[in-house]
C-alpha positions as CSV (number, residue, x, y, z in Angstrom):
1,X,-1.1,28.8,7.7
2,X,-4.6,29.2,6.2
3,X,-6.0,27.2,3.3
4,X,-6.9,30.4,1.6
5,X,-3.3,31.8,1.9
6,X,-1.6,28.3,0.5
7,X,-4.1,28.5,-2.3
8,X,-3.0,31.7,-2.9
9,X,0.1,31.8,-2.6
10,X,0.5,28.1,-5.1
11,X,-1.5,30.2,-7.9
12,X,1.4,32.8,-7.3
13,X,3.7,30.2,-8.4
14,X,5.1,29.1,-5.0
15,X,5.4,25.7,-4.4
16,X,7.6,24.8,-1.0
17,X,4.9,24.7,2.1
18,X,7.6,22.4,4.4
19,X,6.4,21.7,7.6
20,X,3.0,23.6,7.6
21,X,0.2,23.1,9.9
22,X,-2.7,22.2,8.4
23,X,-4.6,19.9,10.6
24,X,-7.9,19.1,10.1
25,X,-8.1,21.5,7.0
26,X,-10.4,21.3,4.5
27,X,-8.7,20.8,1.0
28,X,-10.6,18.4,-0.4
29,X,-10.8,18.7,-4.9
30,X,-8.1,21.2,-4.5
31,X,-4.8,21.2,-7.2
32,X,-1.8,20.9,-5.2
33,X,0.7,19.4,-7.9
34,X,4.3,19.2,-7.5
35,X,3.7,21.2,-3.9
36,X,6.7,20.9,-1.2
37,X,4.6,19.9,1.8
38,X,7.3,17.7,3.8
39,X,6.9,17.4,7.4
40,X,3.6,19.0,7.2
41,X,0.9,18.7,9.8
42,X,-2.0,17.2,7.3
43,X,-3.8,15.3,10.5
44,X,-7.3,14.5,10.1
45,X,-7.2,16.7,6.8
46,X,-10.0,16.4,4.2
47,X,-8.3,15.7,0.8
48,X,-10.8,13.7,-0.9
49,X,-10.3,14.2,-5.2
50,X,-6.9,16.5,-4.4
51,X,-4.8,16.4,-7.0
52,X,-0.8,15.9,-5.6
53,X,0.7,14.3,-8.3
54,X,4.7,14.5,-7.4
55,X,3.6,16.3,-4.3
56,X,6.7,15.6,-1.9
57,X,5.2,14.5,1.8
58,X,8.4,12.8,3.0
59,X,7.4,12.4,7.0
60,X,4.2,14.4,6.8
61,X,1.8,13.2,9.0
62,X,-1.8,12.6,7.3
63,X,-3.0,10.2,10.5
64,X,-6.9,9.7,10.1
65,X,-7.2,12.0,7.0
66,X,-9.6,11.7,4.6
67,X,-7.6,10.8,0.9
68,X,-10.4,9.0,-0.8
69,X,-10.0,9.4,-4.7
70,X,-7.0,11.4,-3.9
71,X,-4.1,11.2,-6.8
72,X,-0.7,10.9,-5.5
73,X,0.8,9.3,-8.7
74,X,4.5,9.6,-8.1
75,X,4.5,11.6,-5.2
76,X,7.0,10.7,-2.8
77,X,5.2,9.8,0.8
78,X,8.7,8.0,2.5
79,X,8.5,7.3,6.3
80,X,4.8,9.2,6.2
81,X,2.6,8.7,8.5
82,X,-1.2,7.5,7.0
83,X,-2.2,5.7,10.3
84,X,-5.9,5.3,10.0
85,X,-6.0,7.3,7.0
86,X,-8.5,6.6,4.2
87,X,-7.4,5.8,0.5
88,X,-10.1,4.5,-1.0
89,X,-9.8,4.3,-4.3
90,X,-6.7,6.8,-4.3
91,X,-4.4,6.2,-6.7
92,X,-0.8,5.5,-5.8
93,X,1.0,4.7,-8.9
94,X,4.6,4.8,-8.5
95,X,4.6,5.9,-5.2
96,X,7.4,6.1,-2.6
97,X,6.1,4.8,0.8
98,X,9.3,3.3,1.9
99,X,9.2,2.7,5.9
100,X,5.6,5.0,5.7
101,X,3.1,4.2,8.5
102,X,-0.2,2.8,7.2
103,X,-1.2,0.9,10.5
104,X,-5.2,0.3,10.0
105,X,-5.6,2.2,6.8
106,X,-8.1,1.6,4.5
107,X,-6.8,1.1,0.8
108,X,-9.7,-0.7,-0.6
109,X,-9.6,-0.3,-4.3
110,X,-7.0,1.6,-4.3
111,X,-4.0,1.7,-7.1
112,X,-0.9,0.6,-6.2
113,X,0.9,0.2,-9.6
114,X,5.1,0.1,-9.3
115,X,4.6,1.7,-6.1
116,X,7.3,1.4,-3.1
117,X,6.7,0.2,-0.1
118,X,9.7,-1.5,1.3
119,X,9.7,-1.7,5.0
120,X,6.3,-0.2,5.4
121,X,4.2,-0.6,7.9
122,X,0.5,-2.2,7.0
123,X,-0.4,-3.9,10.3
124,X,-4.7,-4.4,10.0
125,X,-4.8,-2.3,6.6
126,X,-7.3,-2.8,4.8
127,X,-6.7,-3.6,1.0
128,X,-9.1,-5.2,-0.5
129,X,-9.9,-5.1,-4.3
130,X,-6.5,-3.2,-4.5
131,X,-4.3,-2.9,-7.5
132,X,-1.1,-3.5,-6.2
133,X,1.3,-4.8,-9.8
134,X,4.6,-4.8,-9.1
135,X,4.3,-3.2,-6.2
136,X,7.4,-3.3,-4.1
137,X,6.5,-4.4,-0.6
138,X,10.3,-6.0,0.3
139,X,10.1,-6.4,4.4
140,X,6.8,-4.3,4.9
141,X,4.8,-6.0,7.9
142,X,1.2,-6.0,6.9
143,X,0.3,-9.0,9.6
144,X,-3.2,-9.2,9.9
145,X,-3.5,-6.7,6.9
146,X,-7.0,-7.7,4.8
147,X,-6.2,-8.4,1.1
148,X,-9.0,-10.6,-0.3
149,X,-9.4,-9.9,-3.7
150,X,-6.9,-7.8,-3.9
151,X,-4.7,-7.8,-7.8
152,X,-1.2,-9.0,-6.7
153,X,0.6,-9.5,-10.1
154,X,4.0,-9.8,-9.9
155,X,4.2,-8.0,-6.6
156,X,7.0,-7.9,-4.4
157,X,6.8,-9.3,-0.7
158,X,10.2,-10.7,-0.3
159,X,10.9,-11.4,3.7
160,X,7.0,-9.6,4.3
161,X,5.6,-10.1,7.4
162,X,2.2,-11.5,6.6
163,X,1.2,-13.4,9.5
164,X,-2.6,-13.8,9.9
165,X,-3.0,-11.8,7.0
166,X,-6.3,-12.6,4.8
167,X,-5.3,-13.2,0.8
168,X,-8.9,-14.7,0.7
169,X,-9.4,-14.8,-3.6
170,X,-6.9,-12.5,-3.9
171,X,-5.1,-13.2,-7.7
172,X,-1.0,-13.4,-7.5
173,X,-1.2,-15.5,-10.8
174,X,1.9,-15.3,-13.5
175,X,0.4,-13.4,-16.4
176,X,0.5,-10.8,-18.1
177,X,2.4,-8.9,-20.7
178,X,5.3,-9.1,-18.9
179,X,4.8,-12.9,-17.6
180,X,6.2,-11.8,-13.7
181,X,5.4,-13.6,-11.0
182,X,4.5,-12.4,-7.3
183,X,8.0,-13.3,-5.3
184,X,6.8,-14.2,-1.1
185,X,10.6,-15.5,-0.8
186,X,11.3,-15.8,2.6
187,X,7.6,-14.1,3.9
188,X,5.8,-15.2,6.4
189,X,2.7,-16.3,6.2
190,X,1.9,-18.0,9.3
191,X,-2.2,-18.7,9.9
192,X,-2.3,-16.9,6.8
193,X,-5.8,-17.2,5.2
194,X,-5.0,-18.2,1.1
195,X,-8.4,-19.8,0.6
196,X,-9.0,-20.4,-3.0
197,X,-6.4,-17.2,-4.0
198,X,-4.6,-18.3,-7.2
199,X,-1.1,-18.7,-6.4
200,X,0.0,-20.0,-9.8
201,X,4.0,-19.6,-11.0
202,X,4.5,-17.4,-7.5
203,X,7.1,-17.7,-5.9
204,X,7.4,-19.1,-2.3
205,X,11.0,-20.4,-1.6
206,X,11.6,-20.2,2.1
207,X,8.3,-18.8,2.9
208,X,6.9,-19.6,6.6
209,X,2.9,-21.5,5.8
210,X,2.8,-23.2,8.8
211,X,-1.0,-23.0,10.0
212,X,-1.9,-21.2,6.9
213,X,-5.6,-21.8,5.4
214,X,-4.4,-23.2,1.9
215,X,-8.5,-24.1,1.4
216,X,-9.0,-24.2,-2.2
217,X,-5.6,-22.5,-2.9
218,X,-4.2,-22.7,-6.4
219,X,-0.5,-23.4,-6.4
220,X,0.1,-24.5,-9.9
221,X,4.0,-24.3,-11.1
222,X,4.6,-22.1,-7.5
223,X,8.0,-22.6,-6.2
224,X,7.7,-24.1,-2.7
225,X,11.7,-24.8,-2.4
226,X,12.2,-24.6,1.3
227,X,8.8,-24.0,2.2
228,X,7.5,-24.8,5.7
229,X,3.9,-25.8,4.9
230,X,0.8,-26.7,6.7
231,X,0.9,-30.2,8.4
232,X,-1.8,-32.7,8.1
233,X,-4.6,-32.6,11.0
């Protein structure tokens, strides 16, 4: 299908596109809202500003394409494929990713509010500067994933693979209205790098630190019940 005939055919009031080939298209500031586009071919696409709020993309494959300032509040993006895909700055709140593919994605900056994650994959990503409260990221493997300064409030990264992952300055402090704290139960964090990252109030209970860079690191009030920490040189 061609982008002029989708177009058309959503102002017409239709809304299920499943399993469309649209690779490489160019749909970038475009209103897709509430559009059926599972299983759709969206490789390499250009949908920079879209709008697909509660869009469903369950298993659409958007490897490489470009997403930056894309809205996808509450659209549901489950077992997706977004390998090498770039979110900057796209907003994600409430989000279902659940067992999506974001291998080497960037994410900078972008807004994870309440999204879903569980089981993800986030090997290399790239989220730095993200927004990610009470984001649900229960078993998701982001080893080696880059999340310096990323906003980690009350996030959820119970059993997470985080090994070699960088949490340089990232902020997983208990705050906030809601007084939450970031739950790592479980994770591992194995030559993690948590250099100066405030830890305070998280949660940590059986969580794997064992050659972790805990340079700096603030871990006032965290619970380290069962932690295996960093020996002494």
């Amino acid at each position: 299908m061609h982008v002029a005939e989708l177009m058309a055919r959503y102002q017409q009031g239709e809304r299920s596109f499943p399993g469309i080939v649209l690779r490489e298209a160019e749909l970038t500031g475009v209103d897709l809202t509430a559009a059926n586009l599972t299983q759709t071919d969206l490789r390499q696409a250009r949908l920079g500003k879209t709008n697909l709020r509660r869009s469903h993309l369950q298993a659409a494959d958007l490897s490489e394409a470009l997403l930056w300032g894309t809205d996808l509040t509450g659209a549901n993006l489950a077992q997706g494929s977004l390998r090498e895909a770039d979110l900057t700055g796209a907003m994600l709140t409430q989000a279902c990713l659940d067992q999506a593919n974001l291998c080497k994605a960037i994410l900078c900056g972008a807004t994870l509010t309440a999204a879903s994650l569980v089981q993800a994959l986030l090997i290399d990503a790239d989220l730095r500067s993200s927004q990610t409260h009470q984001t649900d990221l229960a078993g998701a493997n982001l080893s080696g994933a880059n999340l310096s300064y990323a906003r980690l409030n009350a996030v959820m990264l119970r059993e997470a693979n985080l090994t070699g992952a960088q949490f340089c300055r990232a902020n997983l402090r208990r705050g906030g209205q809601d007084g939450l704290a970031a739950d790592l139960s479980g994770a591992n964090l194995r030559q993690a790098d948590l250099s100066y990252a405030d830890l305070t109030g998280v949660v940590l209970r059986g969580a794997d630190l064992r050659e972790a860079d805990l340079t700096g690191t603030i871990l006032t009030d965290a619970d380290l019940t069962g932690a295996l920490l960093p020996t002494s040189p």
